[in-house]
N, C-alpha and C positions, 0 to 999 in steps of 0.2 A: 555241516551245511545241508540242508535243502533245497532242491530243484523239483518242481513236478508241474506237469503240462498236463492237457487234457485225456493224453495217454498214459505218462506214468512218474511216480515219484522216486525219485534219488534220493536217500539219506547216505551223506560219507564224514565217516568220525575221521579226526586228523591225530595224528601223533602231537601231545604238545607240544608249542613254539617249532613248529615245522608244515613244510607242507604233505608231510607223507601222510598218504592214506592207510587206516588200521581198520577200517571196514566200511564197507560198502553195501547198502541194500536199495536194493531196487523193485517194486511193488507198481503193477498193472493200478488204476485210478479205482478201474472196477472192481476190484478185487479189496479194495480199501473199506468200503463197506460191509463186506462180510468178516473180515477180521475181527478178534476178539484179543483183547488187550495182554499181552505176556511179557512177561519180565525179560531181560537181556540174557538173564542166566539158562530161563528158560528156551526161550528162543535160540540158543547155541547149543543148550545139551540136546535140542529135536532136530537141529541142523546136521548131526551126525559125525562119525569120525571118518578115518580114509575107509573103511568099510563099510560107510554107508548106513549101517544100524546108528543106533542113537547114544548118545555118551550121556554117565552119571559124572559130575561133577562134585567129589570132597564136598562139604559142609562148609568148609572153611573158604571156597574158592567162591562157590555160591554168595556167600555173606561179602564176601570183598566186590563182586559183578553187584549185587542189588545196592552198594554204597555209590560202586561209580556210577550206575543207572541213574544213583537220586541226586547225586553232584550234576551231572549231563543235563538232568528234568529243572534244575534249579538254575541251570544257568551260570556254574560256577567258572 
């Protein structure tokens, strides 16, 4: 789902046939325009690990995030 006000936008992915939350982003409005468009996979390996530096993600992990990316983007 989406929520966003004149201050800022909510996206939260659900678990399927549940209401459990599997991710949560949350982006200032303003901030919305200077963003440049990145993948989900990307977007999580620059989100970082528990120490904070940046995670590579397998090949094979990446290909599986950019399928459910274009399931999500198509509305499946």
């Amino acid at each position: 789902t989406t929520i966003q006000n004149d201050r800022t936008r909510i996206q939260t992915i659900y678990q399927p046939g549940s209401f459990t939350p599997l991710i949560r982003v949350e982006t200032a409005t303003g901030e919305l325009a200077k963003t440049q468009r990145r993948s989900l996979a990307d977007a999580l390996q620059q989100s970082g690990g528990e120490d904070g530096g940046s995670v590579v993600f397998p090949p094979v992990l990446v290909q599986m995030l950019d399928r459910l990316e274009s399931e999500i983007l198509a509305d499946r």
